[in-house]
N, C-alpha and C positions, 0 to 999 in steps of 0.2 A: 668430774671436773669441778663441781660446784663446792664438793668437799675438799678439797683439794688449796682453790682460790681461797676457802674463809679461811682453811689452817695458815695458808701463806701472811694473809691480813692477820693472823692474830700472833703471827711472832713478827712483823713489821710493828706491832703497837709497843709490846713486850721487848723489841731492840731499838725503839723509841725513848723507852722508859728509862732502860739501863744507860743511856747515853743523856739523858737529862742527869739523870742519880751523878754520873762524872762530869758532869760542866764545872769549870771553874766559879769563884764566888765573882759578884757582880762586880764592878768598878763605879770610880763617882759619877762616871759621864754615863752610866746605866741606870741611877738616882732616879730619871723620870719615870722610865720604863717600868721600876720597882714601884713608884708613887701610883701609879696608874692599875698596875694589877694588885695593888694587897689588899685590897675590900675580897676578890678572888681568892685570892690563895689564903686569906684567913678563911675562908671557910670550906678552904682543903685540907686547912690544916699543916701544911708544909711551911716549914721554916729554913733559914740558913745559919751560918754558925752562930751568929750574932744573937741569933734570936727573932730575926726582924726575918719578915715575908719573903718569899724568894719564888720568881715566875716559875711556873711550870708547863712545859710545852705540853706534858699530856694531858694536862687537863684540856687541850683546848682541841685534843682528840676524842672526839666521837666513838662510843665503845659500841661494839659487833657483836651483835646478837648471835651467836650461833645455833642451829638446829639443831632441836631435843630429839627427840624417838614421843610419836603423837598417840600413839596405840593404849589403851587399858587394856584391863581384863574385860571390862564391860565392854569394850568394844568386839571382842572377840564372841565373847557369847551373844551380843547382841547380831554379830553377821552369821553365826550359825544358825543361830532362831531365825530368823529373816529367810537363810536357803532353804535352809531343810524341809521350809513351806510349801516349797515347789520342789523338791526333789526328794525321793525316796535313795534308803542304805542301811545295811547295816550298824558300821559305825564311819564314823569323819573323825579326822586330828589333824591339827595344824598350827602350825609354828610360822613366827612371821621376823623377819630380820627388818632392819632399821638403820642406818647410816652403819650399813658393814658389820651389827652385832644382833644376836639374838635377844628380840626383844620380849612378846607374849605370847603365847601356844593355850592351845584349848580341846574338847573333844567332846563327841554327840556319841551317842548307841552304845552297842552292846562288844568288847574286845570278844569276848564267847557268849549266844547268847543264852540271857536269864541267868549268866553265872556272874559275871566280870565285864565292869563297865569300860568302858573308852576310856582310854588317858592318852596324852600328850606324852606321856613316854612307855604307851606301850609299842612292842616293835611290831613292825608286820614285814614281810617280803617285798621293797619295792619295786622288783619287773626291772624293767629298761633304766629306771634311774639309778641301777649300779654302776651302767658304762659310765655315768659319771664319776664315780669314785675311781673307774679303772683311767681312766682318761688323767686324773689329779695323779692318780700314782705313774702312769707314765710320765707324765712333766717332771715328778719329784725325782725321779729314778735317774733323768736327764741330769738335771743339776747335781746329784748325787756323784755324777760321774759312770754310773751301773749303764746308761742305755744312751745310742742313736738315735735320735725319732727317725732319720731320714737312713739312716742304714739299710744295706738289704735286709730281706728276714732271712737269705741264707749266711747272714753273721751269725746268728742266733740260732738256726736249725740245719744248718750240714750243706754243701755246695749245690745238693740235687733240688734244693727245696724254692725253682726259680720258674717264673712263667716264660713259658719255651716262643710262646708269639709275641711278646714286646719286648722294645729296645730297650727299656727300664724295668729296675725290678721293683715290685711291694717293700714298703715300709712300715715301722710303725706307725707314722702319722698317717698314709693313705687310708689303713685298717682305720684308724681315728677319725676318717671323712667317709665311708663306706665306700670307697673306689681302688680296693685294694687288686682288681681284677681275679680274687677268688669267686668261683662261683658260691652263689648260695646253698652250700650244703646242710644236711641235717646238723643240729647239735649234738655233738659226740666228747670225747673225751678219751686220755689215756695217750700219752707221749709217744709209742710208736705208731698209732693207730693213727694219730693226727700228724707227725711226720711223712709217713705212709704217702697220706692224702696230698701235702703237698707234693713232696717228691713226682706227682701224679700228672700228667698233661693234660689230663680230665678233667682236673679238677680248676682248670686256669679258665678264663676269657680271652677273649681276642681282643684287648685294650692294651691301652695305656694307663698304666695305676696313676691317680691322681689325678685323671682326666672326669672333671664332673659331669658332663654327656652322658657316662655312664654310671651314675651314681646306684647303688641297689642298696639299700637297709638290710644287714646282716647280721641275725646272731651268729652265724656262725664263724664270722671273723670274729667276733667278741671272742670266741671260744681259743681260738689262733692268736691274737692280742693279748689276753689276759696270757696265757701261756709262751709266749714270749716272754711279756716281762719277766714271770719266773723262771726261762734260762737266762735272761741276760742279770737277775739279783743273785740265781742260783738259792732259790728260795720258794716256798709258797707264798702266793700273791698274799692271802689273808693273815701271812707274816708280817708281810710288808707294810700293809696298811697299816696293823696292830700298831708297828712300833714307831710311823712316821708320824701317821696322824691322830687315831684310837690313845694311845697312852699318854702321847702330851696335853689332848684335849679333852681327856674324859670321856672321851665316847664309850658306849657298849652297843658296839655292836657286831656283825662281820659276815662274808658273803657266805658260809656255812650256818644253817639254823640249827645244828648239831652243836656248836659251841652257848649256843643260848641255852638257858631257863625255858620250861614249859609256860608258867607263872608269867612271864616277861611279854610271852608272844599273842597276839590276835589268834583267833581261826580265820582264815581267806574263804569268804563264803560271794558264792553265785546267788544268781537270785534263785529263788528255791531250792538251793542245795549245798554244799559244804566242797568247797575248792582244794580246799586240802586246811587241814585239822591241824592246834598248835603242838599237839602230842605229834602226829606226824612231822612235822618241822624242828623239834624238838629232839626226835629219835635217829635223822640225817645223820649220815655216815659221815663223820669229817677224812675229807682227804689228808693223805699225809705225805705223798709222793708226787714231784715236777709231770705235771698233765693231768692229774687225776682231778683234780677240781676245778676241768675247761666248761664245762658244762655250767658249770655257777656261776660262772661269769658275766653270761650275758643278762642275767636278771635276778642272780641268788642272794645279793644284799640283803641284810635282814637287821632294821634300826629302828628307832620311834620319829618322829617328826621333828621334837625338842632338837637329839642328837642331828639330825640330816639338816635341820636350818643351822646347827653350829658349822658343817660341815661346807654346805653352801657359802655362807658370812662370809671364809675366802674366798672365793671368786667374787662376791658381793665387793667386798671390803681391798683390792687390788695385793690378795695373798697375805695378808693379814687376819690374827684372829687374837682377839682382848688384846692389844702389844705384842704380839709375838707374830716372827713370820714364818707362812709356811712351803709356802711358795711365793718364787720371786714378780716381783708384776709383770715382768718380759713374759714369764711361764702364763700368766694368767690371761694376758693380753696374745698370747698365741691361741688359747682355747675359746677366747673372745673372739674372734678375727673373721670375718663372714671370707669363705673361701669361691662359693659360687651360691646359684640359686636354683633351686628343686620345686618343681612346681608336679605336685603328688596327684593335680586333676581334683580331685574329690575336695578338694579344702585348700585354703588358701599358699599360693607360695610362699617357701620361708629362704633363709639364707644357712648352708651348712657351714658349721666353723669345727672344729676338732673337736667331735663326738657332741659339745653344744649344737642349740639351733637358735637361731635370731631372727624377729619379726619386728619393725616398725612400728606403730600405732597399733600394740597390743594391749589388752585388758586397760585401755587409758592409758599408758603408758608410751613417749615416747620411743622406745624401745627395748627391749626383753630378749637376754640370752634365757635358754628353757631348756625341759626334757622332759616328756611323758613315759610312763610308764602301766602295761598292763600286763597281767597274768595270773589263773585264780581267783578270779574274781576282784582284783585290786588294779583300783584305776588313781592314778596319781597323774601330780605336777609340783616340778620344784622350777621357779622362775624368778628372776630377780632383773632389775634395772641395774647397768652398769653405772651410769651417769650419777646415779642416787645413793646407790647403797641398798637399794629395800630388796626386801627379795618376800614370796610366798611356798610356805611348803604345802601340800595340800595331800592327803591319802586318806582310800576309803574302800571299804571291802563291801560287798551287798548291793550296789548301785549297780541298776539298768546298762549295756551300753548305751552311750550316746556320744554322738561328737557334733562341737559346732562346726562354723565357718571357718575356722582359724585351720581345724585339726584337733582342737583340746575339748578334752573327757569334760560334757556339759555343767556336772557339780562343781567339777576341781575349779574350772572356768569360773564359774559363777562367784564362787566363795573365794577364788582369788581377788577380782577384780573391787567384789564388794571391799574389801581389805585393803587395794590399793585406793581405794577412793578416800576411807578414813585414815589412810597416810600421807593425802595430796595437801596438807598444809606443812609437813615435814620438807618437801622439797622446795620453797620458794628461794 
């Protein structure tokens, strides 16, 4: 909002200005008027046709500072030096967004180790912060015209594909909040195998989809989700992405680590052992056929931190990214939109919004849409402030589990918040 208000203030100056620029020239009975201001305007400099002084209403507007982006590089290295004092990993990387754009990125330890340092654009596997890309590619697909959110999903998979105990049926936006009333099944893959499933009366609950009462966290609707979308593009999801948002903005990256470089990727290491190796991620089969690649879905992304805070920047920045839109703010502001409240027991409550989660008085910040991600030893967070623009990416392979109060992986926590602190004079 705040960005919002100063852009409004700095074209009220600017259609100020242009409306002085056409005033007509003064009259004699305006003589005093002109006597009085030209010691001012001589030393604005503005004349009229004569030659002679001529007021100027903007000068007598107050110019508006608008907020920079506060972050160095020194600050970046300086907050990693600072955590990593208290925290043990293999490698950390992180990118930091700033009124809606990517701003500075950085990285500690080892991408493999003793061979290949850390960088801010090496990719690793982010876990659970694919639903976010899969989530941005639903919204896009909507506007697109390709998808329903609110449709049944037997649009998309055949009449039999319905829960037999409620009065409503699943959608793609309930899969979007985990209340799709599928049960939590294995991750699987493979188009009839997961039609199958639905078809199945085993496989439903005894709900109402959309009812948060029963909200359950499920890869395995990711898997069901993701593959939706690609009957309803008629395409492979990791197409989709490619061409909506990967090729306009430069990304490299995509939920197959079969299409990456060895060179490009981390190894995902546990603490004392190797999660899975960048040759192994490297050598992934890339699917090529609608279902085959349900299983990546739900945490197969594989990007650097650079690329995932460009990524972010839209939803930061209300679907915008440098000047360009990628999604509409309607779209952004549905994925923003606290739906109910899940209280997990173990950590603190949050608020589910469409595959987003939003917390109040988080990391210092009034408010924080987020998403964690772990698997392989890679514990992540990508989080940003709506109100502001700023956002944190944060990934790390090698680190202990931990989690604090909130719910969030203790490091990511840590080196986020340190980060919005040195961004808290951007926001005034």
């Amino acid at each position: 909002m705040l960005r919002r208000l100063l852009s409004t203030t700095a074209w009220v100056l600017v259609f100020s200005l242009l409306l002085s620029a056409c005033a007509p020239a003064a009259t004699s009975s305006d003589s005093a008027s002109q006597t009085s201001s030209s010691s001012s305007d001589a030393a604005s400099g503005s004349s009229g046709p004569s030659g002679e002084a001529e007021s100027s209403s903007a000068s007598a507007i107050p110019a508006v500072a608008l907020p920079e982006p506060q972050l160095t590089q020194q600050d970046i290295e300086e907050a990693l030096a600072a955590v990593m004092e208290d925290y043990s990993a293999t490698a950390v990387s992180v990118a930091t967004i700033e009124l809606g754009e990517l701003s500075q990125s950085g990285a500690w330890g080892w991408a493999v180790k003793n061979q290949r340092e850390m960088t801010a654009d090496t990719k690793l596997r982010v876990a659970s912060i694919s639903k976010v890309a899969i989530a941005m590619c639903a919204m896009a697909m909507e506007e697109d015209g390709l998808l329903d959110l609110d449709a049944p999903l037997s649009t998309y998979w055949g009449e039999q594909a319905v829960n037999p105990y409620s009065e409503n049926q699943p959608s793609v936006r309930t899969l979007m909040s985990h209340t799709s009333s599928l049960k939590d099944l294995d991750i699987t893959r493979g188009l009839s195998r997961l039609r199958g499933i639905l078809n199945s009366s085993s496989s439903w609950r005894q709900m109402e989809p959309g009812d948060g009462g029963y909200w359950y966290y499920s890869n395995f609707g990711m898997c069901v989700l993701g593959t939706t979308l690609e009957l309803a593009a008629d395409q492979m999801l990791d197409d989709y992405f490619q061409s909506r948002f990967c090729t306009p903005m430069g990304l490299d990256a995509s939920f197959y680590g079969g299409n990456l470089d060895e060179e490009e990727l981390a190894t995902l290491y546990e603490p004392g052992s190797v999660g899975r190796s960048a040759a192994a991620q490297a050598n992934e089969s890339v699917p090529a056929d609608i279902g085959m690649g349900a299983s990546y879905y739900p945490g197969g992304l594989t990007i650097s931190a650079v690329d995932l805070a460009k990524l972010i920047s839209i939803l930061a920045n209300h679907g915008v990214y440098q000047g360009k839109t990628y999604l509409s703010e309607e779209s952004v502001a549905q994925l923003e939109e606290p739906l109910f409240s899940v209280d997990p027991v173990e950590s603190a409550v949050f608020e589910q919004c469409l595959i987003l989660r939003r917390q109040e008085n988080l990391l210092g910040q009034d408010v924080l849409c987020y998403h964690t991600g772990s698997a392989y030893g890679v514990y992540a967070l990508i989080s940003f402030n709506p109100e502001t623009g700023n956002g944190v990416v944060v990934l790390t392979t090698g680190a202990p589990w931990a989690t604090d109060e909130y719910g969030l992986y203790c490091l990511c926590s840590a080196l986020s918040e340190e980060l919005y602190t040195r961004m808290e004079d951007d926001t005034i």
